[in-house]
PyMOL commands that place a pseudoatom at each C-alpha (Angstrom):
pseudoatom trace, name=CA, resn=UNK, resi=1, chain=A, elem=C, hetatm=0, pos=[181.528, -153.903, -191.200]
pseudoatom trace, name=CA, resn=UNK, resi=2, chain=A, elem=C, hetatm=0, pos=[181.548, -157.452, -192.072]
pseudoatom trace, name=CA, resn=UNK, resi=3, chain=A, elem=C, hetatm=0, pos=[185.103, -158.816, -193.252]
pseudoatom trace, name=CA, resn=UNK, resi=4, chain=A, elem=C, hetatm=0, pos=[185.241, -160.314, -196.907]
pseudoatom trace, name=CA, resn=UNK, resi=5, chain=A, elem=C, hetatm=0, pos=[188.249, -162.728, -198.402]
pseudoatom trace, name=CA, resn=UNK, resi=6, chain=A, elem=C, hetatm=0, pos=[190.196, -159.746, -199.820]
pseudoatom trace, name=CA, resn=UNK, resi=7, chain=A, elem=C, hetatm=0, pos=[190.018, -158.577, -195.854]
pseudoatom trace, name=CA, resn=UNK, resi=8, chain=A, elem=C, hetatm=0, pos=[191.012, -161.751, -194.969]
pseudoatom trace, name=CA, resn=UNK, resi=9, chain=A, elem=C, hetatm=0, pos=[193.611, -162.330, -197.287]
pseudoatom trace, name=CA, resn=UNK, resi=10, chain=A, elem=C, hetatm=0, pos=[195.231, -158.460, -196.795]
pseudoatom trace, name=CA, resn=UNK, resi=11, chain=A, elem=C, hetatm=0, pos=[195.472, -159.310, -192.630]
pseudoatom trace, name=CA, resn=UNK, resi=12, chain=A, elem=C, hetatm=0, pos=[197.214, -162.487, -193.557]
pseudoatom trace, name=CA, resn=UNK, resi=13, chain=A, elem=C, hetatm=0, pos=[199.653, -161.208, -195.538]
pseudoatom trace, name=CA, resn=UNK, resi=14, chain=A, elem=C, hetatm=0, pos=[200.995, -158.640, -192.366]
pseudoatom trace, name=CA, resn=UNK, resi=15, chain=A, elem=C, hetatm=0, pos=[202.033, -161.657, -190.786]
pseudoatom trace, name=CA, resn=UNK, resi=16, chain=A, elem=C, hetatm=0, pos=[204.503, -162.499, -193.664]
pseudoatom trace, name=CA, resn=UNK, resi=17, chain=A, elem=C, hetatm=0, pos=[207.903, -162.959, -192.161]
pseudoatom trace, name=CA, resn=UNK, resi=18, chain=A, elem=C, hetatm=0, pos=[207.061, -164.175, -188.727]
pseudoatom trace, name=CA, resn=UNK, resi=19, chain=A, elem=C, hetatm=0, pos=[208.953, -166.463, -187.025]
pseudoatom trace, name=CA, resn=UNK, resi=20, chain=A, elem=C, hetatm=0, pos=[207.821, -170.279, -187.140]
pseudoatom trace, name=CA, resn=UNK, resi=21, chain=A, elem=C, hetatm=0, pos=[207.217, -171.065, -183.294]
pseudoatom trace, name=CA, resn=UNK, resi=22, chain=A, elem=C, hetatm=0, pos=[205.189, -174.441, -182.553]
pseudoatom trace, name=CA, resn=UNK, resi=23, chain=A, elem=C, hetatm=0, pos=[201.688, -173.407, -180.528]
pseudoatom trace, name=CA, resn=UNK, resi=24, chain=A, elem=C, hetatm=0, pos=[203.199, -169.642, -180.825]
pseudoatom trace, name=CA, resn=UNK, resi=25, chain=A, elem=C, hetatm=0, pos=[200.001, -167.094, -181.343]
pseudoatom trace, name=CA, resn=UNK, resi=26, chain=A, elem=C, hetatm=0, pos=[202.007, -163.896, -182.051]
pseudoatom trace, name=CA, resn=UNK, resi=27, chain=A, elem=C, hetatm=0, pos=[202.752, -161.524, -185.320]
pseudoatom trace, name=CA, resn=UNK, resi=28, chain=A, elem=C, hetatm=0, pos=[206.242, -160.682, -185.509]
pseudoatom trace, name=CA, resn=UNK, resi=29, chain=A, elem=C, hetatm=0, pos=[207.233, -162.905, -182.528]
pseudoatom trace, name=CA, resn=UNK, resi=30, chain=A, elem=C, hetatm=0, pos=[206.015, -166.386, -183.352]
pseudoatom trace, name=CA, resn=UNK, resi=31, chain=A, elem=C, hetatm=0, pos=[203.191, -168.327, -184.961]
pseudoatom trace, name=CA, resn=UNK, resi=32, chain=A, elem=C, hetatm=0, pos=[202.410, -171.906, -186.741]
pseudoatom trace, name=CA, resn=UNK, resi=33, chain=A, elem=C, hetatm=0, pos=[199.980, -172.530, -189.082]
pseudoatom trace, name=CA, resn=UNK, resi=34, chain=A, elem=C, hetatm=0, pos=[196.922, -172.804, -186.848]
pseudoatom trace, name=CA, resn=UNK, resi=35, chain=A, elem=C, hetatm=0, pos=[197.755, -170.010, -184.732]
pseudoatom trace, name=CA, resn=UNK, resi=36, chain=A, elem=C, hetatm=0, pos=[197.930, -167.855, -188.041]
pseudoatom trace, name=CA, resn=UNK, resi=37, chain=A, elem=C, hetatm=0, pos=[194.675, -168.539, -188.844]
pseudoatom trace, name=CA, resn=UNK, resi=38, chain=A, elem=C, hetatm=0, pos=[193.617, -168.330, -185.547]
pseudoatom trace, name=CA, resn=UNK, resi=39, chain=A, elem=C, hetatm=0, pos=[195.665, -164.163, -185.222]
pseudoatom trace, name=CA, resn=UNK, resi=40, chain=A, elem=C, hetatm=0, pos=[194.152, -163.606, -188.241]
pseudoatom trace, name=CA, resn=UNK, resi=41, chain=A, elem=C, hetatm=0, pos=[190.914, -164.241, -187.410]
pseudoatom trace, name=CA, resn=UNK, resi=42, chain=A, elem=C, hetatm=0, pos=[191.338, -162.418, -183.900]
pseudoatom trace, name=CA, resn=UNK, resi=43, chain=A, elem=C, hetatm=0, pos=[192.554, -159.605, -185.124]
pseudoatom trace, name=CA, resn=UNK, resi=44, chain=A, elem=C, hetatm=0, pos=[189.886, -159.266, -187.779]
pseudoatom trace, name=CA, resn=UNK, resi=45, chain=A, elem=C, hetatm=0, pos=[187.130, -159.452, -184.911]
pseudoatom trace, name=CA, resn=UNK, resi=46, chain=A, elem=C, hetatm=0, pos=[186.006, -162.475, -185.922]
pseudoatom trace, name=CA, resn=UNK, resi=47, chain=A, elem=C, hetatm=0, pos=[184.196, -165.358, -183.823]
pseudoatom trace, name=CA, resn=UNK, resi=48, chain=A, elem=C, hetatm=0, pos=[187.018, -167.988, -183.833]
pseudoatom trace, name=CA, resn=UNK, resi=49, chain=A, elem=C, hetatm=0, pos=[188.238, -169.642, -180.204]
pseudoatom trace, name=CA, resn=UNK, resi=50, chain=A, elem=C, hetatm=0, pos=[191.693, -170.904, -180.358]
pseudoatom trace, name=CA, resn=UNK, resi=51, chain=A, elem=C, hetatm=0, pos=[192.880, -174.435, -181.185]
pseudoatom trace, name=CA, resn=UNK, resi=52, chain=A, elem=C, hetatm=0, pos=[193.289, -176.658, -177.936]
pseudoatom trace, name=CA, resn=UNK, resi=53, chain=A, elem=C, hetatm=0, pos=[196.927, -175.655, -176.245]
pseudoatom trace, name=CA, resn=UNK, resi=54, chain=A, elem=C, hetatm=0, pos=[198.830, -179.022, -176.212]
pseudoatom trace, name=CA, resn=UNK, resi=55, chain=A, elem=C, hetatm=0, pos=[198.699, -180.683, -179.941]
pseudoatom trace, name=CA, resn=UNK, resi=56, chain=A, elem=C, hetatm=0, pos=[201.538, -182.010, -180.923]
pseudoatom trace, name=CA, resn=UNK, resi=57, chain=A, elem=C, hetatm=0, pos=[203.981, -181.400, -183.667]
pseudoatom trace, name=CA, resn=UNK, resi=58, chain=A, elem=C, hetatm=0, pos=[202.919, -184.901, -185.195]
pseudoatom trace, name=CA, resn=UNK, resi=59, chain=A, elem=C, hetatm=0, pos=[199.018, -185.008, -186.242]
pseudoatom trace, name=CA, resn=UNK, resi=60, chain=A, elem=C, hetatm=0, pos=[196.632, -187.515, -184.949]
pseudoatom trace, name=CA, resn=UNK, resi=61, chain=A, elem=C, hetatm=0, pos=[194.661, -187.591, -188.756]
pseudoatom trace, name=CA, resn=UNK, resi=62, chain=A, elem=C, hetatm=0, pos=[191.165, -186.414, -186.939]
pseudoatom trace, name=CA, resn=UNK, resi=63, chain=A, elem=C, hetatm=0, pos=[191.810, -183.618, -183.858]
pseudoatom trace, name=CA, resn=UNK, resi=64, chain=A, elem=C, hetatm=0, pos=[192.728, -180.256, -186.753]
pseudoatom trace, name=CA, resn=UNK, resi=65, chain=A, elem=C, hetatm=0, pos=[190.097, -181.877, -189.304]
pseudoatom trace, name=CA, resn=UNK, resi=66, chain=A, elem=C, hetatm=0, pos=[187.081, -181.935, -186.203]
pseudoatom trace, name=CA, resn=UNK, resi=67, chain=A, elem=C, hetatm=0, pos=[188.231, -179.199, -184.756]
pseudoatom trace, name=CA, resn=UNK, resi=68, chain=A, elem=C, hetatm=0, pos=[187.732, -177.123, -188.107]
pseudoatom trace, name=CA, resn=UNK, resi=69, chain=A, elem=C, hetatm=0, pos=[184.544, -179.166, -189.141]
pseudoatom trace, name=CA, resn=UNK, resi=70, chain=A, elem=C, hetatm=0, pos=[182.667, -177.736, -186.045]
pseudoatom trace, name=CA, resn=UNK, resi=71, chain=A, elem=C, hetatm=0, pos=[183.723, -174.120, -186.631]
pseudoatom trace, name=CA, resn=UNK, resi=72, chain=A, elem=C, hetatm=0, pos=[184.139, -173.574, -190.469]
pseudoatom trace, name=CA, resn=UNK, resi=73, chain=A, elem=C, hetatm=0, pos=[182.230, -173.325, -193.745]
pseudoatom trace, name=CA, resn=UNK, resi=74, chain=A, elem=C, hetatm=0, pos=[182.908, -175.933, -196.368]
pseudoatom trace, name=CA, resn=UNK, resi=75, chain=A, elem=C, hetatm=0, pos=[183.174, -174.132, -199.291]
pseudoatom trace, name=CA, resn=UNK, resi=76, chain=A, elem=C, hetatm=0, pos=[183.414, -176.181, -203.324]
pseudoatom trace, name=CA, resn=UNK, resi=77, chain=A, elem=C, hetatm=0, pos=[186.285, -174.443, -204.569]
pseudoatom trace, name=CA, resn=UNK, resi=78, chain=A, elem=C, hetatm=0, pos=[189.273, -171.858, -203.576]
pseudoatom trace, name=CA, resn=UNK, resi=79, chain=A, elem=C, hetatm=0, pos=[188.342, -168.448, -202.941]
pseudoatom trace, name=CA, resn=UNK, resi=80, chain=A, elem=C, hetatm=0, pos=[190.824, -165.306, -201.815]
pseudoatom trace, name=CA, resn=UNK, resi=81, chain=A, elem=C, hetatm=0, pos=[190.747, -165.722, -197.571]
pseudoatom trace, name=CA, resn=UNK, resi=82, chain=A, elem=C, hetatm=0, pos=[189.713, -168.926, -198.200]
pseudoatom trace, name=CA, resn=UNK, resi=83, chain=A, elem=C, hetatm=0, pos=[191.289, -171.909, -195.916]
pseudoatom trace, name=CA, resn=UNK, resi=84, chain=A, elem=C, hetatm=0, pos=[192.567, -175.223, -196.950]
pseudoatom trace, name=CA, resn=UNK, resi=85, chain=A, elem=C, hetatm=0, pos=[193.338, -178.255, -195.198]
pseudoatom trace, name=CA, resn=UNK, resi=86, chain=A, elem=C, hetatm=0, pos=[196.485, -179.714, -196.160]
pseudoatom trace, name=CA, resn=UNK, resi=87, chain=A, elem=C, hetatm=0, pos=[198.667, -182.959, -195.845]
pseudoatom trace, name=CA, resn=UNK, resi=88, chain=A, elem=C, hetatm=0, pos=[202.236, -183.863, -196.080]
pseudoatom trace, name=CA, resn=UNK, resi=89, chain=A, elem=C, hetatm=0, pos=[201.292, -187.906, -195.382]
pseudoatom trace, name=CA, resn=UNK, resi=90, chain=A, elem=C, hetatm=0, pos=[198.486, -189.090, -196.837]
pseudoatom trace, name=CA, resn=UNK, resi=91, chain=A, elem=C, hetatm=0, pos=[195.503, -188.941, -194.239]
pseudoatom trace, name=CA, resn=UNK, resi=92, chain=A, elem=C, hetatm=0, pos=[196.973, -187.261, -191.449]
pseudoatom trace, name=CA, resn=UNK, resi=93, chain=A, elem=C, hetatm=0, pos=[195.749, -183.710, -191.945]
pseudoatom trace, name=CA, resn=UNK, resi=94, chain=A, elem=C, hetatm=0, pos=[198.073, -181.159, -190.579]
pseudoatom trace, name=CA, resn=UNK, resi=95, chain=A, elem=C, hetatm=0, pos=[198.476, -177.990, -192.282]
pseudoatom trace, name=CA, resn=UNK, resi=96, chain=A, elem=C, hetatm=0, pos=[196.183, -174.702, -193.000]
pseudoatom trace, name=CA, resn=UNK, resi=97, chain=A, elem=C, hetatm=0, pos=[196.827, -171.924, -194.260]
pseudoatom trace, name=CA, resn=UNK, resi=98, chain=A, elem=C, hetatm=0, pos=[195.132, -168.632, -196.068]
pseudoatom trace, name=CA, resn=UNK, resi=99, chain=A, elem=C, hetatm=0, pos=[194.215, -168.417, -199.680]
pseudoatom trace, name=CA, resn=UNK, resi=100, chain=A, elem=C, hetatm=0, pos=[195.655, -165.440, -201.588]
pseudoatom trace, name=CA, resn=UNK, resi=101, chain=A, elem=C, hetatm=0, pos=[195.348, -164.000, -205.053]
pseudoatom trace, name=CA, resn=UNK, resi=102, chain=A, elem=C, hetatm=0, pos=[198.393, -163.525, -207.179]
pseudoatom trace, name=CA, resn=UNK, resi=103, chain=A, elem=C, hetatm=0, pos=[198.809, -162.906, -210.550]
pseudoatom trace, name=CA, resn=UNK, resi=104, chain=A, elem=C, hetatm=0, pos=[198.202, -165.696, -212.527]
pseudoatom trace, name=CA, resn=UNK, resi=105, chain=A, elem=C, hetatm=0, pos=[196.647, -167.506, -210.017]
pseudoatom trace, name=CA, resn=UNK, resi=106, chain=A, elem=C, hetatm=0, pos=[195.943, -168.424, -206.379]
pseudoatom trace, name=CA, resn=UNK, resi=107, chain=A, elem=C, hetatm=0, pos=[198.861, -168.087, -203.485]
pseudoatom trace, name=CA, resn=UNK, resi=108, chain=A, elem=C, hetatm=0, pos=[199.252, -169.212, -199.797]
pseudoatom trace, name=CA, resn=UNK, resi=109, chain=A, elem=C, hetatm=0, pos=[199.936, -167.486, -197.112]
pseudoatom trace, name=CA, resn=UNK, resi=110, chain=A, elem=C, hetatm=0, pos=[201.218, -169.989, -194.350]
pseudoatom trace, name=CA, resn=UNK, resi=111, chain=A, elem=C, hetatm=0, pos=[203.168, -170.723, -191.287]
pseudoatom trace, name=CA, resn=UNK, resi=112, chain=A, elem=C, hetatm=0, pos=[205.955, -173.571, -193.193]
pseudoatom trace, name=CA, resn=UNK, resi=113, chain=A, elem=C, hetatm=0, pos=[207.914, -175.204, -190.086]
pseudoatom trace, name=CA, resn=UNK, resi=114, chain=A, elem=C, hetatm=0, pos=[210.178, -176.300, -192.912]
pseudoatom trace, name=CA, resn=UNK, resi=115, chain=A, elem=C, hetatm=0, pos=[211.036, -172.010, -193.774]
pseudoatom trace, name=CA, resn=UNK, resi=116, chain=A, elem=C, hetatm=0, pos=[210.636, -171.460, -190.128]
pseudoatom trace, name=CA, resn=UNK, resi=117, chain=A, elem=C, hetatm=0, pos=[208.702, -168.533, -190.964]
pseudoatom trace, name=CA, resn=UNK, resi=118, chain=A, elem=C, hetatm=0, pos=[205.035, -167.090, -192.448]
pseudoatom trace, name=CA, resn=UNK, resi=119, chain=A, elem=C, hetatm=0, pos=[206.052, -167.199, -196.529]
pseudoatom trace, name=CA, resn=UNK, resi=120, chain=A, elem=C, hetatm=0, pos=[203.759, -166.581, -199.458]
pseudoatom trace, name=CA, resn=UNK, resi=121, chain=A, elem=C, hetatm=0, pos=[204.270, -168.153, -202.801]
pseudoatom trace, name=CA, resn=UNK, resi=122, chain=A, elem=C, hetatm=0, pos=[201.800, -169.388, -205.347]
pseudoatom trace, name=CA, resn=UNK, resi=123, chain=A, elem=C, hetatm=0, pos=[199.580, -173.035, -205.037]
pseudoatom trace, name=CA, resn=UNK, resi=124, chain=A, elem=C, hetatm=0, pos=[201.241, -174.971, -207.229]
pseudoatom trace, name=CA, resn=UNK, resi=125, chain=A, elem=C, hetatm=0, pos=[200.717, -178.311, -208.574]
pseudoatom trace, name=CA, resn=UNK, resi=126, chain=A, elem=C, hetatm=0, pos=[202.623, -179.920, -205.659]
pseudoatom trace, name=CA, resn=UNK, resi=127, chain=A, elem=C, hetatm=0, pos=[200.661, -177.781, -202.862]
pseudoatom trace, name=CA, resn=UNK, resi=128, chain=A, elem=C, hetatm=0, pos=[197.341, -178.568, -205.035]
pseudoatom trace, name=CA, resn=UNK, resi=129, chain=A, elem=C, hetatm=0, pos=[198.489, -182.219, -204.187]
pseudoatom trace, name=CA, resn=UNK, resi=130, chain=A, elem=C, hetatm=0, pos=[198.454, -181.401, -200.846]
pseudoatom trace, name=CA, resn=UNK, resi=131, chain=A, elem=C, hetatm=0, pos=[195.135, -180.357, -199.891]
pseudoatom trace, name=CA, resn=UNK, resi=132, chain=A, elem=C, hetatm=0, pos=[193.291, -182.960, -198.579]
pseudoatom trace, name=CA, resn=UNK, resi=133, chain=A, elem=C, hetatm=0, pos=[189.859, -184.347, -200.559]
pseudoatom trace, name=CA, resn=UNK, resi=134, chain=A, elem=C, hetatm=0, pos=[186.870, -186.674, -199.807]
pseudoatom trace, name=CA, resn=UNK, resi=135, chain=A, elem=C, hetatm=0, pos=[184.420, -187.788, -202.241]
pseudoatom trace, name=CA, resn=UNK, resi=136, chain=A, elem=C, hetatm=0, pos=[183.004, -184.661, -202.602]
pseudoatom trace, name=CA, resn=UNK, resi=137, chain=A, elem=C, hetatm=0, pos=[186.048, -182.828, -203.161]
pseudoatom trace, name=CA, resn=UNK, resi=138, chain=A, elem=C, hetatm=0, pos=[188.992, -180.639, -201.787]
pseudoatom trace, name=CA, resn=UNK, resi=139, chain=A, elem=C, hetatm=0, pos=[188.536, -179.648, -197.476]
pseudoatom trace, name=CA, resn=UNK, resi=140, chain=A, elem=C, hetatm=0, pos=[188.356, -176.076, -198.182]
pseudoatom trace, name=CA, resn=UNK, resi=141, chain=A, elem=C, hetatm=0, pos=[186.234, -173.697, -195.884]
pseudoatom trace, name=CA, resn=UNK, resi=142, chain=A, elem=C, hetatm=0, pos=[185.554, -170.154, -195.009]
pseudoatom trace, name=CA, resn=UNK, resi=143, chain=A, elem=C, hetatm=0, pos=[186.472, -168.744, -191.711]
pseudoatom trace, name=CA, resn=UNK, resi=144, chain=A, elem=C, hetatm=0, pos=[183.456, -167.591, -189.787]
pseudoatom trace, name=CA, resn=UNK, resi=145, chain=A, elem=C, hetatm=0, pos=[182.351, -164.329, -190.029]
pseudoatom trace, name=CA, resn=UNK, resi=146, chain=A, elem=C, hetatm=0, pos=[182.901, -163.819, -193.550]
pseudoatom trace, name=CA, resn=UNK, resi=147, chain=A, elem=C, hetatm=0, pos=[180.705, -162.620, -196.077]
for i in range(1, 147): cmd.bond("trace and resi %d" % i, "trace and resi %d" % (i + 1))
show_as sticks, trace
zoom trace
């Protein structure tokens, strides 16, 4: 059966407490934020190859965003399972993570270097701030397989 965003979303969430580990691709033992998506996506079935071993803790502005480009669906606006592409410095996109509902709104699911762990919390102004945007609007996208 084909996996939808609540699918999505659920899987993400079992990572929720793993450790932050830089290029780690392991629930409960260590992940970032790429390999989440990436674990997620594996473990759902879905057609996703891994992120190239070797990136560095400091983003280049254009490997995560191509790299994502060639294998994702642009999508206009957030959905649940959805995936964002975030920024901490202006035009170096570095961050993903997995769209969530909550109530009241949207959350995150996310490997946060800064937490050193997978965390959840609600997208707030300040993370809205943080996904990145081009003229026709914010880098969201689907993972693939999902219906």
């Amino acid at each position: 059966m084909p996996a939808d965003g609540a699918t999505v979303a659920a899987e993400a969430r079992l990572w929720i407490g793993t450790p932050w580990h830089h290029q780690a691709r392991l629930r409960s033992v260590g992940v970032d934020c790429g390999g989440l998506v990436v674990g997620v996506a594996r473990d759902l079935g879905l057609p996703l190859d891994d992120y190239p071993p070797g990136y560095g803790r400091h983003p280049d502005g254009r490997s995560l965003r191509a790299w994502i480009e060639a294998r994702f669906t642009r999508i206009a606006a957030m959905e649940e399972g959805a995936m964002p592409l975030m920024e901490f410095t202006p035009g170096l996109p570095q961050h993903v993570g997995i769209v969530t509902r909550l109530a009241g709104g949207w959350g995150l699911v996310h490997a946060w270097a800064q937490l050193r762990r997978v965390v959840e919390h609600p997208i707030t102004d300040d993370w809205t701030a943080r996904i990145c945007r081009d003229g026709a609007g914010p880098l969201v996208y689907r993972l693939p397989g999902i219906v």
